[in-house]
C-alpha distance (Angstrom), angle and dihedral (degrees) to the residues before:
residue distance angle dihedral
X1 . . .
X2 3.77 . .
X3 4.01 114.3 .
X4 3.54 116.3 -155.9
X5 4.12 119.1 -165.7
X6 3.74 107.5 -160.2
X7 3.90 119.0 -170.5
X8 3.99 95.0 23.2
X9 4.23 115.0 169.6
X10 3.52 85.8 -137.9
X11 4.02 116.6 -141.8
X12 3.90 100.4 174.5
X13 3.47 73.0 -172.7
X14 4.07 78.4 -78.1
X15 3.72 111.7 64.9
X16 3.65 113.4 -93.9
X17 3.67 102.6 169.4
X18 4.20 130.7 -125.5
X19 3.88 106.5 -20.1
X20 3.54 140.5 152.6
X21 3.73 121.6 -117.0
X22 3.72 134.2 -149.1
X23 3.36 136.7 -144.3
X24 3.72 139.5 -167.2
X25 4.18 131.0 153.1
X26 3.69 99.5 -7.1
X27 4.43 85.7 -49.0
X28 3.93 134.5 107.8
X29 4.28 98.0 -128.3
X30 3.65 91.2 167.0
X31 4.05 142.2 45.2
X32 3.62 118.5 163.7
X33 3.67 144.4 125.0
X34 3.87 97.8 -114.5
X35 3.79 120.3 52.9
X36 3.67 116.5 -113.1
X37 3.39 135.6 -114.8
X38 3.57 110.9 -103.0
X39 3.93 126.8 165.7
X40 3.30 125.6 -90.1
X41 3.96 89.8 -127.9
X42 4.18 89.4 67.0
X43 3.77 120.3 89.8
X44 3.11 106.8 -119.2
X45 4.01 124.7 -164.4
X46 3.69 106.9 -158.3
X47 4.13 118.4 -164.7
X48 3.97 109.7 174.3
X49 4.38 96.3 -146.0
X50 4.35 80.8 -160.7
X51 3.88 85.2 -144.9
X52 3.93 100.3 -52.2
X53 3.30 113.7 137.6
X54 3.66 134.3 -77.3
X55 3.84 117.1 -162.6
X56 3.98 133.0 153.4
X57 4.01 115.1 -80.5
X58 3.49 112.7 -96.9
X59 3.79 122.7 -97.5
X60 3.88 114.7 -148.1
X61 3.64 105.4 -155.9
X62 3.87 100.7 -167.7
X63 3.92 113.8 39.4
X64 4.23 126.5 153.7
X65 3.59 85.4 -133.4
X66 3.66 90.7 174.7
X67 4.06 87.3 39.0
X68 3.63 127.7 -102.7
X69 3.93 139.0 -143.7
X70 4.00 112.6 90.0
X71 4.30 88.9 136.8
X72 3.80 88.5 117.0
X73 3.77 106.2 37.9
X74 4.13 135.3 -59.8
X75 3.53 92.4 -68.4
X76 3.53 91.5 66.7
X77 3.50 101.8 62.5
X78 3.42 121.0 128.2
X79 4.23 107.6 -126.5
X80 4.28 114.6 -143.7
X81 3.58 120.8 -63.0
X82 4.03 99.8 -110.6
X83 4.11 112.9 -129.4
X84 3.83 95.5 -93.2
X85 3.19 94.4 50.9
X86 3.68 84.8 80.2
X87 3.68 110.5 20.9
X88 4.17 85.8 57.3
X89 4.08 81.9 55.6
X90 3.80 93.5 55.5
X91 4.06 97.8 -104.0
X92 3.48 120.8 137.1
X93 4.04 97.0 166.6
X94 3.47 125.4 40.9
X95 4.27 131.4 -178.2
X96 4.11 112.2 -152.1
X97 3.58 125.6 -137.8
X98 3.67 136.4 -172.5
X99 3.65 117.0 -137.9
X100 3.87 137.7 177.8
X101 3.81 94.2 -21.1
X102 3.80 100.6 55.7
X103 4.10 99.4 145.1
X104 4.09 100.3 57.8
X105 3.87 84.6 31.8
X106 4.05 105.4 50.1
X107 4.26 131.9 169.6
X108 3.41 87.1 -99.2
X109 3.71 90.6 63.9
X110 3.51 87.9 39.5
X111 3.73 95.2 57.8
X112 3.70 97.4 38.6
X113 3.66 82.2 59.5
X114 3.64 92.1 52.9
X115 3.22 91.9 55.4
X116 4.18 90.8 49.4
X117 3.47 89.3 58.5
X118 3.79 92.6 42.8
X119 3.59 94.5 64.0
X120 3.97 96.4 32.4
X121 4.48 74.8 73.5
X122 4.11 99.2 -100.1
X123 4.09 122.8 105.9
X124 3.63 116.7 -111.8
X125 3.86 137.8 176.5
X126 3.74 129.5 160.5
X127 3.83 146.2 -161.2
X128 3.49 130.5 -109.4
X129 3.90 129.9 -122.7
X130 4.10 122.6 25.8
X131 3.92 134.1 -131.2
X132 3.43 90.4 -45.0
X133 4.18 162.7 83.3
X134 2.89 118.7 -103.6
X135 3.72 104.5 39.2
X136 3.94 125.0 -104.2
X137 3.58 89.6 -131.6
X138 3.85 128.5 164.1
X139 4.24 104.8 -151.4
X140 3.90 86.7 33.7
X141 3.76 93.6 -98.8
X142 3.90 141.2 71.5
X143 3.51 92.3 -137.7
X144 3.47 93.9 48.3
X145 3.27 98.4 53.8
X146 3.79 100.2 49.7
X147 4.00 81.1 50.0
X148 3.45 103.4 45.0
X149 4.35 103.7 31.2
X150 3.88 120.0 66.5
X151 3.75 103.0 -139.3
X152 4.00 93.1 33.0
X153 3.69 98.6 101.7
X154 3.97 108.0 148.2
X155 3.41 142.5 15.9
X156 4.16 110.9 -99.4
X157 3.11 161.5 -90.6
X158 3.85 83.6 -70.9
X159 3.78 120.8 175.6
X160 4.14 136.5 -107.7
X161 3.48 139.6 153.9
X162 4.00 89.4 17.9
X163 3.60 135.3 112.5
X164 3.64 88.3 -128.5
X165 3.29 100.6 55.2
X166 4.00 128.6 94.7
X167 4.08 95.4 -100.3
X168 3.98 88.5 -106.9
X169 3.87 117.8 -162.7
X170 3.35 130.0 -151.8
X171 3.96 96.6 -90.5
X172 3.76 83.3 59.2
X173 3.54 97.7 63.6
X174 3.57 92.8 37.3
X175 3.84 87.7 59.8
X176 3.42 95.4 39.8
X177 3.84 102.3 45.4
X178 4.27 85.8 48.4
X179 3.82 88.9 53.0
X180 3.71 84.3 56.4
X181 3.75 108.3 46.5
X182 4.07 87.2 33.0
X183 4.07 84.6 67.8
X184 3.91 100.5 33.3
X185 3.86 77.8 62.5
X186 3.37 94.9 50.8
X187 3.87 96.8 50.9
X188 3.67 110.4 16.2
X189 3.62 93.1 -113.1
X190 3.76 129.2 123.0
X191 3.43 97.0 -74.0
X192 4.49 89.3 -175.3
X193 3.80 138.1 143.5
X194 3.44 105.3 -115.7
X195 4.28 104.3 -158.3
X196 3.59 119.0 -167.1
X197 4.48 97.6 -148.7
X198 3.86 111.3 -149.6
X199 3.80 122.0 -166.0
X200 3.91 95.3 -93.2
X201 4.05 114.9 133.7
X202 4.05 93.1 -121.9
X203 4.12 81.1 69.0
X204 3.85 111.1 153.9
X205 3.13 102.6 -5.4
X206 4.05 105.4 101.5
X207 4.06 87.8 63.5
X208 3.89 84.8 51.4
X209 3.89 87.2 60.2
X210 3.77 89.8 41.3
X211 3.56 88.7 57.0
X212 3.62 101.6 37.1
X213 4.32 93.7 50.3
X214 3.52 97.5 31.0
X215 4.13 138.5 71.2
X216 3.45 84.3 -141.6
X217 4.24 121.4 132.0
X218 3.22 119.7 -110.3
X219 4.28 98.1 -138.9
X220 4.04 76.5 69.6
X221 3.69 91.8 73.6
X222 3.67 118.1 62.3
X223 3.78 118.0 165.8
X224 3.82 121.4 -165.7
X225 3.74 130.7 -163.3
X226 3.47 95.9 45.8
X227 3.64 98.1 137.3
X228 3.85 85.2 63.4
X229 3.99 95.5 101.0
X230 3.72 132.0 9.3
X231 3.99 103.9 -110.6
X232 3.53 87.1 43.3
X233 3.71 94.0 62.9
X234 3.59 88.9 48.3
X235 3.77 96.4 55.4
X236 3.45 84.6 49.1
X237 3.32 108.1 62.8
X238 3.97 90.5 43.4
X239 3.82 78.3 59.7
X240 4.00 79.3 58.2
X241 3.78 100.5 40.7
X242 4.10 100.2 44.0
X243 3.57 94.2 29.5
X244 3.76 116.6 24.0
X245 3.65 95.5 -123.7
X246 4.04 124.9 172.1
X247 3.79 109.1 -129.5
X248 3.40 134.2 -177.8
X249 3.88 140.9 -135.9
X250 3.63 129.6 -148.6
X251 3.64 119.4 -128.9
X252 4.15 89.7 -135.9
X253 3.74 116.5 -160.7
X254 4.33 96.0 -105.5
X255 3.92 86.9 -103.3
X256 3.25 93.9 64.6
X257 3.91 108.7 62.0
X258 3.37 102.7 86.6
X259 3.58 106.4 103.3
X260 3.96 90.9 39.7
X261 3.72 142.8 15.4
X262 4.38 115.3 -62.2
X263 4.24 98.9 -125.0
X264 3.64 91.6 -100.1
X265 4.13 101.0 58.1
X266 3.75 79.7 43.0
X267 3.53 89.4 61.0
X268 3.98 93.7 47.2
X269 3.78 96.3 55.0
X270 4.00 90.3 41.5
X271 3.64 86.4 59.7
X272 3.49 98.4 40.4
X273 3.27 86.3 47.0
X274 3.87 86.8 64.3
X275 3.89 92.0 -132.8
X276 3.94 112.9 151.7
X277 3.98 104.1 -78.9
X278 4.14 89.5 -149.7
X279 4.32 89.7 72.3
X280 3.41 91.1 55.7
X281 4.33 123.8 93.6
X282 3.69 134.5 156.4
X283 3.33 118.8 -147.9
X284 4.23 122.9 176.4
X285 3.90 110.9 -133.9
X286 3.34 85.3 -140.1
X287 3.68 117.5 169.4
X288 3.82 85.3 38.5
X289 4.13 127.8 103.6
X290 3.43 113.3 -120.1
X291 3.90 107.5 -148.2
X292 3.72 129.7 -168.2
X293 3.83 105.8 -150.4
X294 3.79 124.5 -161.8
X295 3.73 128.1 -129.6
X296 4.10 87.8 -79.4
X297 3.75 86.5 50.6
X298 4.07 92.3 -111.6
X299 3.73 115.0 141.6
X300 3.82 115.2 -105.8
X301 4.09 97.7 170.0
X302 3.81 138.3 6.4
X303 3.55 141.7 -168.2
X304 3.64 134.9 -176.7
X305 3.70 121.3 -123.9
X306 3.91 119.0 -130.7
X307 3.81 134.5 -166.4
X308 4.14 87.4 -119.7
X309 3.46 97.5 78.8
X310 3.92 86.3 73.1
X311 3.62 89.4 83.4
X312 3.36 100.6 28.7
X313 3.68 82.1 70.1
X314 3.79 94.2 47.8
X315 3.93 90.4 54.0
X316 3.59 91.2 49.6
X317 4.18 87.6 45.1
X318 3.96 85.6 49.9
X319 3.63 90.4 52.5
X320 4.35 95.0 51.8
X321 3.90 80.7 52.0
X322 3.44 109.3 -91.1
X323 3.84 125.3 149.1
X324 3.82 121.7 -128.9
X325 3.89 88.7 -123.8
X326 4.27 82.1 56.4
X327 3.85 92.6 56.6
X328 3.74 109.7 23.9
X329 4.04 87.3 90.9
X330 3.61 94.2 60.1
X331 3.67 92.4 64.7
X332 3.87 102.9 27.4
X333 3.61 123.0 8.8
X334 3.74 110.2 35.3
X335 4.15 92.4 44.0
X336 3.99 86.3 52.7
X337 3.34 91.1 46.0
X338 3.98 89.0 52.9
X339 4.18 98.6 39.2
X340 3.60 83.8 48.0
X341 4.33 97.7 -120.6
X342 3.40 94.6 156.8
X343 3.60 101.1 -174.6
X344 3.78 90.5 47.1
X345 3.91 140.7 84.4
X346 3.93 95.8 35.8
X347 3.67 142.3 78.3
X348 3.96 105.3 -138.0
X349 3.45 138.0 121.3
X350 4.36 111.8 -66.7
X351 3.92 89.6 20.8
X352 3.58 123.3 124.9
X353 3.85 114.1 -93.6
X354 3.84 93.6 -117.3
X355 4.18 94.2 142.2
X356 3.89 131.5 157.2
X357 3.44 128.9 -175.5
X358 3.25 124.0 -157.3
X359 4.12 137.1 -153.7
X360 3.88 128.0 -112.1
X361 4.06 82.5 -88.9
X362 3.70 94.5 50.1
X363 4.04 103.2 -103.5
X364 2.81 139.5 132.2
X365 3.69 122.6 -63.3
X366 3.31 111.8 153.5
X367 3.81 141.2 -15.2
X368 3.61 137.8 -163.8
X369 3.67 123.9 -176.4
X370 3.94 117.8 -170.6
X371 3.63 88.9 -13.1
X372 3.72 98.1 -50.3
X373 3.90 123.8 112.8
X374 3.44 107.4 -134.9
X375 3.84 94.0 167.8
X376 3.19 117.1 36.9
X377 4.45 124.9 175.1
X378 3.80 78.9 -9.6
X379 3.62 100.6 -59.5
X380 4.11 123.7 114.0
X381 3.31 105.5 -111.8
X382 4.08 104.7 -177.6
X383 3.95 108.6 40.3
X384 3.94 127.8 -151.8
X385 3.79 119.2 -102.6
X386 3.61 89.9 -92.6
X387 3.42 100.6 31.8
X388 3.77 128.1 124.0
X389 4.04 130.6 -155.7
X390 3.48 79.8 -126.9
X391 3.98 91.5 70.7
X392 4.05 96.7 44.1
């Protein structure tokens, strides 16, 4: 079936004003501001948008797909975020990552997940590895595996500057971050160093080495959490300004800012900053626990991230001034651009129809992914496997 969005408010992510959009197996083959012709023989779905707008799905580029947690005993494992959990948040492409618990959690649970979530209608990839040294792999290799798997297409989330990390030195990264680009060369995939950044005081400054010894790129290194204490984010975007660096924000529940910057002050003093707004994304951790540890490094609190703080951010960025077409990339185009998903994170012509539209409040309206409306006047429309009407 055709689907045919009439009286879009077009946000490509750049602004491209009241259009109408078409749609034809799962890709946009039509943007204009007339409708076209089409014969009466087609089916034809018709939705009139009445000016709300249209912008691309989101893409979440650090889930637990597989659930995280486990840092105070099995019980406190996080289980899978179910489908709705993100398509009710707006995301129509998600990239899993394993975090402290990378030995009962594995890539091949990763990918099989990937693959869940593939044919429950969203797009999914994944990274390789965990945490820790050596390498949760699934072929015995990180190279291999971003060669030889489909949605393996990076090496991550893997730990530094954290007391539950492995201690890496510098050779480690080196290693690690040349496994990575090696095989995005050799497939055209991501081919990045995905680094989880704890609160310790050594921070950023093993990926300063890397870059400083190495002939290594610097789009391989992308660290994430960096909004997680204040000198942190400033040694992050000097990693930005003297390097050109990608980094990457957490979407933190609102209680847990404190010690750092929330994702959407972040974003102000970036900008203010006058750093390049294309090597900045925000990505949730949702799926993951979010543990405060105390001076022993026992738990004392935890939280769980979720994939709905990405537009709790954007309403709060909305309400400091900032234009949809200003923060769209954050969350779509510049982390597609990065992971390499080259059909995703825009609305153009030949793109895949991942869409959301969203109210005068910024919710959830509808959402299509790869053609298919899985929200639809707010209301989930294709459940999970294990999903009830009871949890839409």
């Amino acid at each position: 079936m055709f689907k045919l969005l009439t009286n879009a408010q077009v946000f490509a992510p750049r602004a491209l004003g009241l259009k109408t959009v078409l749609i034809c197996a799962g890709r946009i083959v039509y943007i204009g501001e007339d409708e076209p012709t089409l014969p009466r023989s087609l089916s034809v779905e018709i939705t009139d948008l009445q000016g709300a707008a249209l912008v691309p799905g989101l893409i979440d580029g650090h889930t637990h797909i597989t659930g995280g947690g486990g840092e105070s005993g099995a019980a406190s494992r996080v289980p899978a975020p179910l489908l709705g959990q993100f398509t009710r948040a707006g995301v129509t492409s998600v990239i899993g990552v394993l975090g402290t618990d990378d030995l009962t959690r594995n890539t091949q649970t990763l990918v099989t997940q990937a693959y869940g979530l593939r044919e429950e209608g969203l797009s999914a990839w994944c990274f390789t590895g965990g945490y820790h040294l050596p390498l949760m792999t699934l072929t015995g290799c990180a190279r291999s595996d971003i060669v030889n798997l489909d949605p393996v297409i990076g090496i991550g989330e893997f730990a530094i500057s954290d007391h539950r990390s492995s201690q890496p030195l510098l050779q480690d990264i080196l290693r690690l971050a040349s496994e990575a680009h090696v095989a995005g060369l050799m497939t055209g995939k991501a081919g990045v160093l995905h680094l989880h950044l704890g609160d310790g005081e050594r921070g950023l400054s093993l990926v300063r080495q890397a870059l400083t010894e190495s002939e290594l790129p610097a789009r391989i290194f992308h660290p994430t959490h960096v909004n997680r204490n204040k000198p942190l984010f400033e040694q992050a975007c000097a990693l930005v300004d003297q390097w050109g660096c990608t980094v990457d924000l957490t979407a933190f529940p609102e209680s847990d800012d404190k010690l750092g910057w929330s994702a959407a002050e972040s974003v102000l003093r970036y900008r203010h900053a006058g750093l390049p707004g294309t090597k900045l994304t925000i990505s949730s951790d949702g799926g993951g626990c979010l543990p405060v540890f105390d001076r022993e490094g026992e738990v004392v609190s935890t939280d769980i991230g979720s994939s709905r703080t990405l537009l709790e951010t954007a309403r709060r960025l909305v309400a400091e001034g900032l234009s949809l077409e200003d923060l769209l990339p954050y969350f779509t185009a510049n982390i597609a651009r990065l992971m390499r998903l080259r059909r995703k994170g825009e609305i153009a012509l030949g793109m895949d129809a991942d869409l959301l539209v969203l109210d005068a409040d910024l919710g959830v309206q509808h959402l299509m992914a790869n053609g298919r409306w899985h929200i639809k006047d707010g209301q989930q429309q294709i459940l999970g496997g294990f999903e009830t009407t009871s949890q839409k």
